[in-house]
C-alpha positions in Angstrom: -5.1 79.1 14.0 -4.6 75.7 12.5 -1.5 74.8 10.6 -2.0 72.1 7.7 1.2 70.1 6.4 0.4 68.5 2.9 1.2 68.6 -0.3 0.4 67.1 -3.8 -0.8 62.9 -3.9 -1.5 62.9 -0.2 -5.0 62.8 1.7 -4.6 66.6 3.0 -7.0 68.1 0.8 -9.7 66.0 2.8 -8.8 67.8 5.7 -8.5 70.9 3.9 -12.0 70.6 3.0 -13.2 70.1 6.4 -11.2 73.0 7.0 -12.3 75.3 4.6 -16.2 73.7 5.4 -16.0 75.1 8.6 -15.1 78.4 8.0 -12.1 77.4 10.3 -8.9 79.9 10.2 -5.3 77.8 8.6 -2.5 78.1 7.1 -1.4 75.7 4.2 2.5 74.4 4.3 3.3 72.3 1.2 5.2 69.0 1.8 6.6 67.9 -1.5 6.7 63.9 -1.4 8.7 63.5 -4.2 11.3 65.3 -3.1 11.2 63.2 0.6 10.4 66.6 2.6 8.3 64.3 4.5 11.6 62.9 6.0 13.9 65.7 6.4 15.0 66.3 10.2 12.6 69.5 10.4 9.7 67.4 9.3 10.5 64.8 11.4 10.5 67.2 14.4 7.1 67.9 13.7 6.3 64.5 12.8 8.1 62.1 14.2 5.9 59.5 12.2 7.0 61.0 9.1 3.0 61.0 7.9 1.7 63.5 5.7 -0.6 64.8 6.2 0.0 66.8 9.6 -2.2 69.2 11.3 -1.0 71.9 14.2 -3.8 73.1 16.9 -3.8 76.0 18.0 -2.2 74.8 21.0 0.4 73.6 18.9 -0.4 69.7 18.8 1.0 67.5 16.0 -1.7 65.2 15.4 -1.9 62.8 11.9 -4.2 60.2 10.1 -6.3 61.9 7.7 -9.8 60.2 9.0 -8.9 61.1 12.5 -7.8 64.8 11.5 -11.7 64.9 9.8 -13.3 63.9 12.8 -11.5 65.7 15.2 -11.8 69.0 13.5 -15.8 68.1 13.4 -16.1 67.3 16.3 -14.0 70.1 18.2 -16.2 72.4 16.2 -19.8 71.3 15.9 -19.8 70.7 12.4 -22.5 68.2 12.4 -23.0 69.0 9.2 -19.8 67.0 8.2 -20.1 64.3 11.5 -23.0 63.4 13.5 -22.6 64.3 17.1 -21.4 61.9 19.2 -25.4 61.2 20.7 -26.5 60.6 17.5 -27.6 57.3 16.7 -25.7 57.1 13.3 -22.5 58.0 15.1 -21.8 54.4 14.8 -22.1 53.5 11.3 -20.4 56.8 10.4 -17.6 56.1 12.4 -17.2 52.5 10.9 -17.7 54.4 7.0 -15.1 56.7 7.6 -12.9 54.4 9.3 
C-alpha cells in the first residue's frame, strides 16, 4: 500500500487522482503548510527535502516531485490510460507536457 503525504494548497491531489484512477490501494496523511508540518523533525525524516507532496511505496520509498510521482505511479502500473507507454511514439511530447 501507498502512503500519500499532502495537505491543502499543494500539488498532492494530482497524485491522488492518479491514485484513485488506478484503483491503486493508499492512505492519505495530511501535511498542514500553514502550520510548517512540512518542516518538523518527523517530516523531515521522511523527507529530508522538506517537499510536499511525499509518496511511500510499498517498499517504503520516499520519493517527491508531483510530475514524477504521476509518471511513476503510471508507469509502475500500466495506466496507459493516464501515460503512454514508454514505446509509444508520443512518450516524448508527453513527457516534455508534463514536465
Amino acid at each position: 500500500m501507498y502512503i500519500l503525504y499532502g495537505g491543502d494548497f499543494t500539488r498532492s491531489v494530482l497524485v491522488q487522482w492518479v491514485l484513485e484512477e488506478g484503483g491503486l490501494e493508499y492512505e492519505f496523511r495530511n501535511i498542514d503548510i500553514f502550520k510548517v508540518e512540512h518542516r518538523t523533525t518527523d517530516f523531515l525524516a521522511i523527507n529530508p527535502a522538506g517537499l510536499v507532496p511525499v509518496l511511500i511505496t510499498p517498499e517504503g520509498q520516499a520519493l517527491y516531485e508531483t510530475a514524477a510521482l504521476m509518471v511513476y505511479l503510471a508507469d509502475r502500473h500500466g495506466l496507459a490510460d493516464l501515460a503512454p507507454p514508454v514505446t509509444d511514439p508520443s512518450r516524448g511530447l508527453f513527457l516534455s507536457t508534463i514536465f
